[in-house]
C-alpha positions in Angstrom: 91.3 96.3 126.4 89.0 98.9 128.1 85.2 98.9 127.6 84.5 101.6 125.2 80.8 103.5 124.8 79.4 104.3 121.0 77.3 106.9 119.8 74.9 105.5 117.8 73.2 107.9 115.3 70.1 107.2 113.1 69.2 109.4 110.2 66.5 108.8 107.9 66.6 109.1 104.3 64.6 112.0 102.4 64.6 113.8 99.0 67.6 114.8 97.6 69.7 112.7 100.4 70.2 108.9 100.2 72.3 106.8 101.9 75.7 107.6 100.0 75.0 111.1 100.7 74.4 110.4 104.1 77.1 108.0 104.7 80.0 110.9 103.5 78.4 113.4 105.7 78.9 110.7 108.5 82.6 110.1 108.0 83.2 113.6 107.7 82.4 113.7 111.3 84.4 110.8 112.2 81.3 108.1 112.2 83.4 104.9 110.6 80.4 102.0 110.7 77.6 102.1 109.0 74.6 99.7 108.7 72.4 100.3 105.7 68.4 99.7 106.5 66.0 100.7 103.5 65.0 104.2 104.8 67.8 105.0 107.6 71.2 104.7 107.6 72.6 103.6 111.6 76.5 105.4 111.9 78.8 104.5 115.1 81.2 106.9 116.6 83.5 106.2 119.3 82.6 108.2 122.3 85.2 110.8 123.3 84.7 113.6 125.2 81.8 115.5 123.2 78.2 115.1 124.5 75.2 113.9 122.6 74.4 117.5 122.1 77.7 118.0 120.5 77.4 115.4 118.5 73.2 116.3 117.4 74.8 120.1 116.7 77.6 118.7 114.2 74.8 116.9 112.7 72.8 119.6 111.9 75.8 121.7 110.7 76.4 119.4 108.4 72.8 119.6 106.8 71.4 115.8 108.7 69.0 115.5 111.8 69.0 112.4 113.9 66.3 110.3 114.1 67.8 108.7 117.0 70.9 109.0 119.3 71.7 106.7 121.7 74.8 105.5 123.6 75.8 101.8 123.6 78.5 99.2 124.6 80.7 97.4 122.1 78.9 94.2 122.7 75.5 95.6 122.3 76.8 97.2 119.1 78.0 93.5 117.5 75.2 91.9 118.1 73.4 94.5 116.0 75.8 93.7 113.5 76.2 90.2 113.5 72.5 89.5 113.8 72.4 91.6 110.3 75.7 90.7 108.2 76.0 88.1 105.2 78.4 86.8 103.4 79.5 89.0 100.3 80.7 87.3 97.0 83.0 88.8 94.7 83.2 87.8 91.3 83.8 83.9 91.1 86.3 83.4 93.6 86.5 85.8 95.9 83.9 85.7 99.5 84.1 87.8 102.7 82.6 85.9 105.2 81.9 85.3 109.1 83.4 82.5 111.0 80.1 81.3 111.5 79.4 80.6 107.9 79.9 77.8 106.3 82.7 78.0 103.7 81.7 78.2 99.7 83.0 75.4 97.4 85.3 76.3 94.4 86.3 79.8 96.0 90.0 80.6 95.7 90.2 83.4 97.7 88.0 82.7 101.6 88.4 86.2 103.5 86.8 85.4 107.1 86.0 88.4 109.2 84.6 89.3 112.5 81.8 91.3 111.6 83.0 94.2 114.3 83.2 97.5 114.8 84.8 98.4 111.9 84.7 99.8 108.5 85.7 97.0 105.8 83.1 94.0 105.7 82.5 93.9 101.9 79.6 95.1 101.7 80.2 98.5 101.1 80.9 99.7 97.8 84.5 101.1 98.1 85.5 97.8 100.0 83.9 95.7 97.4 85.9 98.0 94.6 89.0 98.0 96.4 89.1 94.1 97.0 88.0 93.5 93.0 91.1 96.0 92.1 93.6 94.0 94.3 92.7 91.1 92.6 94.1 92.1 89.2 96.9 93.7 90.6 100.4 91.7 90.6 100.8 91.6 94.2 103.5 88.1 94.3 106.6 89.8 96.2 105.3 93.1 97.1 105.7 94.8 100.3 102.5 95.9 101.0 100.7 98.5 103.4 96.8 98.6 104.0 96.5 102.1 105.6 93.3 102.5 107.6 92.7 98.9 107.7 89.5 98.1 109.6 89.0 95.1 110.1 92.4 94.2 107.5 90.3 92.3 104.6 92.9 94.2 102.2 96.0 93.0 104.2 94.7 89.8 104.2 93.4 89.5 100.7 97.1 90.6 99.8 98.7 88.1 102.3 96.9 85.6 100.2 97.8 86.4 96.7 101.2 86.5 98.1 102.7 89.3 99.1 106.2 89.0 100.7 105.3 91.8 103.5 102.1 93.0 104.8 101.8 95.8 107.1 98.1 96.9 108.1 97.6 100.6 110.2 94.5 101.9 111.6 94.4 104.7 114.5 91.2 103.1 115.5 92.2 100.6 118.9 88.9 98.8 118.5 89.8 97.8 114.6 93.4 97.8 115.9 92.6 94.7 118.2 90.0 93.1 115.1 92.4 93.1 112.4 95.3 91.1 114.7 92.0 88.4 115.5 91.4 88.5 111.7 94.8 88.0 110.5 94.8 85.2 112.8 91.4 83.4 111.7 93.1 82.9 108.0 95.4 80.5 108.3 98.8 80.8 106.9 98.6 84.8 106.7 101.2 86.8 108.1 100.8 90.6 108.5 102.2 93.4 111.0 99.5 95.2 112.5 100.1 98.8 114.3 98.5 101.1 116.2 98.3 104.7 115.3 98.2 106.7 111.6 100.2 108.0 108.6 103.0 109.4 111.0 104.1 105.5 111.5 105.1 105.6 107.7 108.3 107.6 108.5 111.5 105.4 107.3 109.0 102.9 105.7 108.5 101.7 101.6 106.3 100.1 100.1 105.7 98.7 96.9 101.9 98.7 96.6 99.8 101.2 99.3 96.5 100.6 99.9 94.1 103.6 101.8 90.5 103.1 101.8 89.8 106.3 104.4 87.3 109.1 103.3 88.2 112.0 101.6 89.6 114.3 103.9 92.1 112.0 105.5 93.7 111.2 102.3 94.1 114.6 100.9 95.8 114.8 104.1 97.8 112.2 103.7 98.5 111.6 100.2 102.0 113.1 100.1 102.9 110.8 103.2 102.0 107.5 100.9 103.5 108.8 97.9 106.7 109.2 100.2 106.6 105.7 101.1 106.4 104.7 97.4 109.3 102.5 96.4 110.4 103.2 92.7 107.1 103.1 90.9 104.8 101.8 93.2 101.0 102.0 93.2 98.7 103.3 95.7 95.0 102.3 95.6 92.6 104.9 97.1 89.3 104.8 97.9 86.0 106.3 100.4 85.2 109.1 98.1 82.9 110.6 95.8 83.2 110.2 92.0 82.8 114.3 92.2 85.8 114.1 94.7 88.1 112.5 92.1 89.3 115.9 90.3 90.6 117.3 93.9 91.8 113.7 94.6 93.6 113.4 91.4 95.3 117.2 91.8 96.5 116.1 95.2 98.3 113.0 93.9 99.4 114.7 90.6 101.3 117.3 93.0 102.8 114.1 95.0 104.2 112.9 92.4 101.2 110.7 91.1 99.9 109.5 88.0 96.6 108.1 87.7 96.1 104.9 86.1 92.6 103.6 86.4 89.6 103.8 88.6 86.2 102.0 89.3 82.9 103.8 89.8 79.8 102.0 91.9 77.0 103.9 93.3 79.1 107.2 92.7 82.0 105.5 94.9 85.2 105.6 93.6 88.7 103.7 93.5 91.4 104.8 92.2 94.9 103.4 91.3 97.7 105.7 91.2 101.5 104.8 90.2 104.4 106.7 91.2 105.9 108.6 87.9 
């Protein structure tokens, strides 16, 4: 895999913007990790073809000013994360962890992850929501697809509780590449990992679809997973705003959607739609 180069943006917290705020503004501009520090919030964006003053002018647009903007390697970019990440337990049997921690006694459910480049660690609140909402799903059977999948700690949650298929997607090469070396770091999982977005869903069903994007990607593609819905399957949507549901909810209503239930931390939301 070719060496890629990472803008990495700080911008510091102030009145009236914390670091939800901060973080939504981020993705909107295609930043997808994010390390949380008391009074900044660091975002990394693969480096394309725009410039750092691109990249400080999109900023600025969208109402944030960096603090600092630097380029840097992969490598240098999980270090920084490693050096920083802790295990994350969820409810009393549930942990995301790193390979070098030390497993927890009595947990049912023992995610490990590479703490890379990619969005999906547990420790953010839509993760976290998403992972406690699979949990109480029946999932035995299902054919299931984690769209957007990171590092794949949905897909591999799901492998776990049984599903008969897994299929996880991410455009992203770099999460491409760390979901196939997670899937293969919990034993006994089996998942198809692919390269590329919702066009891939073409010809595809699912019983249970699970997107954990940001807003503007799902709206996007919300009629695309309700296509690949089988009878009435459930799709579980999160990496929004709790004042982004109404829009969220009209999208999926005109899909075909229905909404059942949905969790609320920190003003994230995730929601769980059924197929009427």
């Amino acid at each position: 895999m070719s060496s890629k180069m990472y803008f990495e943006v700080q911008v510091n917290t102030a009145p009236g913007l914390d670091h939800n705020i901060i973080i939504a503004r981020l993705a909107a501009l295609g930043f997808d990790g994010f390390i949380e520090e008391e009074d900044h919030v660091l975002a990394y964006k693969v480096k394309e073809k725009e410039e750092a003053a691109d990249i400080s002018d999109a900023l600025r647009i969208s109402g944030l000013e960096a603090a600092g903007l630097n380029l840097m390697e992969d490598q240098n970019w999980n270090e920084a994360w490693e050096s920083d990440y802790q295990p994350v337990v969820i409810g009393n049997d549930m942990v995301v962890r790193a390979p070098f921690h030390k497993p927890m006694q009595g947990i049912e459910y023992d995610i490990v992850i590479e703490p890379r480049m990619a969005f999906g660690t547990a420790h953010h609140e839509t993760t976290e929501q998403m992972l406690m909402m699979i949990h109480k799903m029946d999932i035995r059977g299902k054919k299931v697809l984690d769209m957007g999948c990171g590092t794949a700690v949905l897909a591999i949650l799901a492998g776990m509780m049984g599903a008969a298929e897994v299929l996880a997607i991410d455009n992203d090469e770099w999460a491409y590449h760390n979901s196939i070396d997670n899937i293969r770091l919990n034993k006994g999982i089996e998942a198809e990992v692919l390269h590329g977005d919702a066009g891939l869903l073409e010809n595809r069903e699912f019983d249970i679809i699970f997107a954990n994007i940001n807003r503007n990607i799902l709206l996007e593609d919300i009629p695309q997973y309700a296509g690949a819905l089988a009878g009435k399957g459930k799709l579980l949507l999160s990496g929004f705003y709790l004042e982004d549901l109404p829009v969220i909810e009209e999208k999926s209503a005109a899909s075909g959607l229905r909404l059942l239930n949905t969790s609320v931390k920190n003003n994230w939301v995730a929601a769980l739609f059924i197929r009427n």
